[in-house]
C-alpha positions in Angstrom: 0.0 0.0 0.0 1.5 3.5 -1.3 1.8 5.9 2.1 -1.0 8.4 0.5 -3.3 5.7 0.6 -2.5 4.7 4.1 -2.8 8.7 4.9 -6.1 9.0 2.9 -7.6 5.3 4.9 -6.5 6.7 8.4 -8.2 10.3 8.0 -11.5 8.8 6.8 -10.9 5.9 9.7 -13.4 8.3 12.3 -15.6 8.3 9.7 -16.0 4.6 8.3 -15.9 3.7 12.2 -19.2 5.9 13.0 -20.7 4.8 10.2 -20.1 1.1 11.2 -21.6 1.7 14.5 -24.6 3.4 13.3 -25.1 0.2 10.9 -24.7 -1.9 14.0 -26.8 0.1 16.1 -30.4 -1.1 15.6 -29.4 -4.6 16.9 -27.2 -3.2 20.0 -30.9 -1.7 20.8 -33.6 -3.4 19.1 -36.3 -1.5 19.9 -38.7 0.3 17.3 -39.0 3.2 19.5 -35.5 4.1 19.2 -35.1 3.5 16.1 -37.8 6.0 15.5 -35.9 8.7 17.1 -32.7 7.6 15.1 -34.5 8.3 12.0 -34.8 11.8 13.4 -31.3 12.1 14.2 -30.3 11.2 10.6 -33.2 13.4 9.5 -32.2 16.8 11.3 -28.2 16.0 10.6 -29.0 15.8 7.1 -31.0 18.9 7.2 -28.4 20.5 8.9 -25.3 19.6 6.9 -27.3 21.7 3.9 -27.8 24.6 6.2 -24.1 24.3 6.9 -23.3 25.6 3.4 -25.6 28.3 3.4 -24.0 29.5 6.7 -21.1 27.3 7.3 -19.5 28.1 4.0 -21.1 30.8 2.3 -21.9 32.7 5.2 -25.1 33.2 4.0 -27.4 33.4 7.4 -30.5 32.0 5.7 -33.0 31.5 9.2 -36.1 31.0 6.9 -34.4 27.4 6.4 -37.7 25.8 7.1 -38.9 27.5 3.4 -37.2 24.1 1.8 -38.5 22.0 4.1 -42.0 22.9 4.2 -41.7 23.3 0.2 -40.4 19.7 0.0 -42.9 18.2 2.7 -45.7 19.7 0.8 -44.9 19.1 -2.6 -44.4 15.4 -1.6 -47.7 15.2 -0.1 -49.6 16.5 -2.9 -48.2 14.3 -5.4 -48.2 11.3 -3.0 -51.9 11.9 -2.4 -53.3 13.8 -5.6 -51.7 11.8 -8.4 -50.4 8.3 -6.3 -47.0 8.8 -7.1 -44.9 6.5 -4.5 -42.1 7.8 -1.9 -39.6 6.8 -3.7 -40.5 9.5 -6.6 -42.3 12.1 -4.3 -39.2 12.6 -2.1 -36.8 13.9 -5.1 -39.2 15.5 -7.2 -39.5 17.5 -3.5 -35.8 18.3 -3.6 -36.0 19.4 -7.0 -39.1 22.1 -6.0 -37.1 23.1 -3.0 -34.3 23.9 -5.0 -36.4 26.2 -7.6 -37.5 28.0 -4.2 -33.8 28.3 -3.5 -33.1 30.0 -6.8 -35.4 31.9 -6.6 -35.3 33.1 -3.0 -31.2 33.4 -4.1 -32.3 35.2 -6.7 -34.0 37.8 -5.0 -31.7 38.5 -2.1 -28.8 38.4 -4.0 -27.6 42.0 -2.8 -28.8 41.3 0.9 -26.3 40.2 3.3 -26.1 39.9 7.2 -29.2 40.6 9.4 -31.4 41.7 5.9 -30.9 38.3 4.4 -32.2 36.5 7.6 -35.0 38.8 7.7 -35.9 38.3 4.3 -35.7 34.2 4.4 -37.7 34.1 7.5 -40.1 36.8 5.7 -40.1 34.4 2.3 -40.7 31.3 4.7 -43.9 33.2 7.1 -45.5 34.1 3.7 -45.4 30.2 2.7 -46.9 29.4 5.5 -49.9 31.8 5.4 -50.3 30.9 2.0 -50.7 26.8 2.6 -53.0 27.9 5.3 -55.7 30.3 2.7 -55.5 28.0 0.4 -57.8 25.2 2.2 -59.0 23.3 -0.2 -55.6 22.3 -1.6 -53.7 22.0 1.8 -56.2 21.1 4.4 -55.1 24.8 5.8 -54.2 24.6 9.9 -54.9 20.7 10.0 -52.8 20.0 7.0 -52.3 16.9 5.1 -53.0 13.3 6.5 -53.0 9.8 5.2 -49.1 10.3 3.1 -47.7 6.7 2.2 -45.4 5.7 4.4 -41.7 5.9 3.6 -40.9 1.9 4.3 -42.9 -1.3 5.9 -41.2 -1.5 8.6 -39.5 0.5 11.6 -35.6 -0.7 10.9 -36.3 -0.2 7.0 -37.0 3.4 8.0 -34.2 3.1 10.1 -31.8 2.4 7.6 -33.2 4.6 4.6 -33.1 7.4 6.9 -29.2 6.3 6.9 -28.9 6.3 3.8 -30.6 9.4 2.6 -27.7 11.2 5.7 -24.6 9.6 4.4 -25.2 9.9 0.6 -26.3 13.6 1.3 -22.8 14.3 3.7 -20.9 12.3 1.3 -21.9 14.4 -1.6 -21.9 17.5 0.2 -18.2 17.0 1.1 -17.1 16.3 -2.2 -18.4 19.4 -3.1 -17.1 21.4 0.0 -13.3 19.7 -1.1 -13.4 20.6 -4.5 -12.5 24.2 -6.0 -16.7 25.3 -5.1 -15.6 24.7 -1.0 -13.0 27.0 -1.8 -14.8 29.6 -3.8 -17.9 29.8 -1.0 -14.9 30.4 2.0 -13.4 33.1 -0.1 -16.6 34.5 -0.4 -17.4 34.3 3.6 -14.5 35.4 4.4 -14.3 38.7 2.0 -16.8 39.2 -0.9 -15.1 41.9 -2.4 -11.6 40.7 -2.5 -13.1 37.6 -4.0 -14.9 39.3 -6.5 -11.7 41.5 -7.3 -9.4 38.5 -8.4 -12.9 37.5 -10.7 -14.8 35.3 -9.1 -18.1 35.1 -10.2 -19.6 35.8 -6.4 -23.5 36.0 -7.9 -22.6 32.0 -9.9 -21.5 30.6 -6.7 -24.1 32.1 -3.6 -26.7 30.7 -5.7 -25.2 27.2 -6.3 -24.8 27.5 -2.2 -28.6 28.7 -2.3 -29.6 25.8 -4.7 -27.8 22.8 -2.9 -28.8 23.2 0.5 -33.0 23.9 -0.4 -32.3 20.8 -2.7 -31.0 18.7 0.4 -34.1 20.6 2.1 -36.7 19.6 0.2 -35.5 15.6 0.2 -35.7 16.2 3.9 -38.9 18.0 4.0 -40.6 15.1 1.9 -39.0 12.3 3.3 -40.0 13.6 7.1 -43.4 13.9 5.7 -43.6 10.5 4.4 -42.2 9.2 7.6 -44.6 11.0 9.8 -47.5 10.5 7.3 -48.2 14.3 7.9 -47.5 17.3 6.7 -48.4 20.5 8.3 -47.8 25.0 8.1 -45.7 23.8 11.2 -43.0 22.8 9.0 -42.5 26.4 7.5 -42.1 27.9 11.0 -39.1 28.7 13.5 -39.0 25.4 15.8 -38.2 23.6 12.4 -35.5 25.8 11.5 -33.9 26.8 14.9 -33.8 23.3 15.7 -31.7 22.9 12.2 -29.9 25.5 13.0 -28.8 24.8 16.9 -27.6 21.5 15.2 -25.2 22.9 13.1 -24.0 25.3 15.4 -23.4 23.1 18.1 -21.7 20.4 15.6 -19.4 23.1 14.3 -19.9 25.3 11.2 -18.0 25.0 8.6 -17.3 21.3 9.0 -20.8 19.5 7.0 -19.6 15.8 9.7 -20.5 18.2 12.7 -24.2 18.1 12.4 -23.9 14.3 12.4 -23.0 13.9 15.5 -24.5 17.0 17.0 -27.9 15.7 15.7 -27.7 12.6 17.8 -26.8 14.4 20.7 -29.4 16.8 20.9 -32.2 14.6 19.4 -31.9 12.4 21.9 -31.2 14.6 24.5 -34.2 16.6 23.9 -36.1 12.8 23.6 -34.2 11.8 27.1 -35.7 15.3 29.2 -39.3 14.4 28.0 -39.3 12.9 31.9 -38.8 15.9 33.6 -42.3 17.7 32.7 -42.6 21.1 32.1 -38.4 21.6 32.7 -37.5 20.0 29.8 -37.4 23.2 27.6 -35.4 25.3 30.4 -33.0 22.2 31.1 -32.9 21.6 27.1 -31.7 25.4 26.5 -29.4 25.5 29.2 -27.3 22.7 28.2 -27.3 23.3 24.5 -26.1 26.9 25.2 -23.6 26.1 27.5 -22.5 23.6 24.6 -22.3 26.5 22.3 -20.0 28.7 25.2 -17.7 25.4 26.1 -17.1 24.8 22.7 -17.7 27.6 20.2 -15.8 25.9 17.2 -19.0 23.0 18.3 -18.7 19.2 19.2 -17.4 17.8 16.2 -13.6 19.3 15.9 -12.1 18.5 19.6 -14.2 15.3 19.1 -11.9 14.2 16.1 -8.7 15.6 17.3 -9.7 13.2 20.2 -10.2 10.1 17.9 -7.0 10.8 15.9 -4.6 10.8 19.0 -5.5 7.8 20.1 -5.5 6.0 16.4 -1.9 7.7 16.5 -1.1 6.3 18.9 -2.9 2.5 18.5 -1.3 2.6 14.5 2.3 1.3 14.2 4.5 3.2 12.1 6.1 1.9 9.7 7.9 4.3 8.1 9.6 7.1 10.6 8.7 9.9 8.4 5.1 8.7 8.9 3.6 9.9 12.0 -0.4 8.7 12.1 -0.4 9.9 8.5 0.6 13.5 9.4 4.1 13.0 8.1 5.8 13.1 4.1 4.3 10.7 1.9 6.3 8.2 0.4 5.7 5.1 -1.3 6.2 1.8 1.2 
């Protein structure tokens, strides 16, 4: 095995080692009500890793995030219920409408930045959610839409779907975030202007940002629809979107993995405090923002420094110039 290879295996070992344990998972607990909440997890990480390139990468502080979602949930529904179409179709003909409402939402907030872009997004996604609400006879209007197909049969076929949908969505979204386009959004995060000034084509790339993440949310607005077998003006609204948001904050912007793992923890934290009554928002809160204080850079980074020191120190080396894949590479 050449030494680049050996690097490249032991950076992506965290990784393919989460991944097996999430595979595993369903028969270290098998029980359906778990798994339900799992499905969750993977749902709101998956969510969350698009919101991470609005924000994460583009800077792009998009809080009407729940526009895609509610878009997607929605659209699903309708052609689920009004023309039979099965899940399997329904969920990414959904991404594909939220991603026109991303292009078009990108489209007309292109010269808004900062506090006016977040105003405007959560504007866009209020209006959507009055307008599912007059139209009754389409949407059902407060009560919303019942009686969606399920996504699977069974619980652990939801389970691992759900799985599915999360990985192949990170996986893609970090191939994207490594290529020359992760580069481009930093740049323009970090300064618009200077980006703009070497000729980058800012306006190309903030709506690509704009058009990938309300493409990942509307697969995650139809899919949660299908899985929950209801869709509601709910899904338009803050809680929706703060909770997607908290996620990738506390996982740690900028890093797509992050909301993986922060996803689980808060999902079934939140699932954990339902014991505690009428405390469980105030306990809830308190934790996730001292989270946020302890660890501002969120979960996710100190969690893989952690993970690589000890496989550096658990992997023999066998070249000297090879330290845990940190070192030259060199051919073995």
């Amino acid at each position: 095995m050449q030494m680049g290879e050996a690097r490249s295996l032991y950076n992506h070992l965290p990784g393919l080692l989460g991944l097996g344990a999430m595979l595993l998972l369903p028969a270290v607990v098998p029980d359906p009500y778990i798994w339900g909440i799992l499905v969750m997890a993977n749902l709101y990480a998956f969510l969350a890793a698009g919101f991470d390139i609005l924000l994460g990468y583009a800077g792009l502080p998009v809080i009407g995030y729940g526009l895609f979602v509610g878009v997607g949930a929605y659209l699903a529904a309708l052609l689920n219920l009004s023309f039979g179409l099965p899940p399997w179709l329904t969920v990414p003909l959904a991404g594909l409408g939220g991603a026109v409402f991303g292009l078009l939402l990108g489209l007309s907030c292109l010269r808004l930045k900062g506090l006016y872009l977040a105003l405007a997004s959560f504007a866009a996604a209020a209006i959507c959610e009055k307008v599912v609400i007059v139209f009754y006879d389409l949407t059902n209007g407060h009560e919303g839409l019942s009686g969606l197909d399920p996504i699977s049969s069974h619980p652990l076929l939801d389970y691992y779907l759900s799985l599915l949908v999360m990985a192949a969505g990170t996986a893609a979204l970090l191939m994207v975030v490594r290529s020359k386009v992760g580069l481009v959004l930093n740049s323009i995060k970090d300064n618009q202007e200077a980006a703009e000034a070497v000729g980058i084509d800012t306006t190309r790339y903030k709506l690509l940002a704009f058009v990938l993440a309300s493409f990942l949310g509307g697969v995650g607005g139809g899919f949660l629809g299908h899985y929950t077998m209801h869709v509601g003006p709910n899904m338009f609204g803050l809680h929706i979107a703060l909770t997607i948001i908290m996620i990738a904050i506390v996982g740690g912007l900028g890093t797509i993995t992050g909301s993986i793992g922060a996803s689980y923890l808060l999902i079934i934290l939140n699932e954990a405090l339902r014991e505690v009554g009428e405390a469980r928002l105030l306990i809830y809160t308190v934790i996730t923002v001292v989270i946020m204080l302890a660890l501002p850079k969120g979960v996710m980074p100190p969690l893989l420094n952690l993970l690589h020191r000890v496989l550096r120190r658990l992997t023999p080396r066998r070249r000297r110039g090879w330290k845990g894949g940190l070192g030259d590479a060199s051919d073995t």
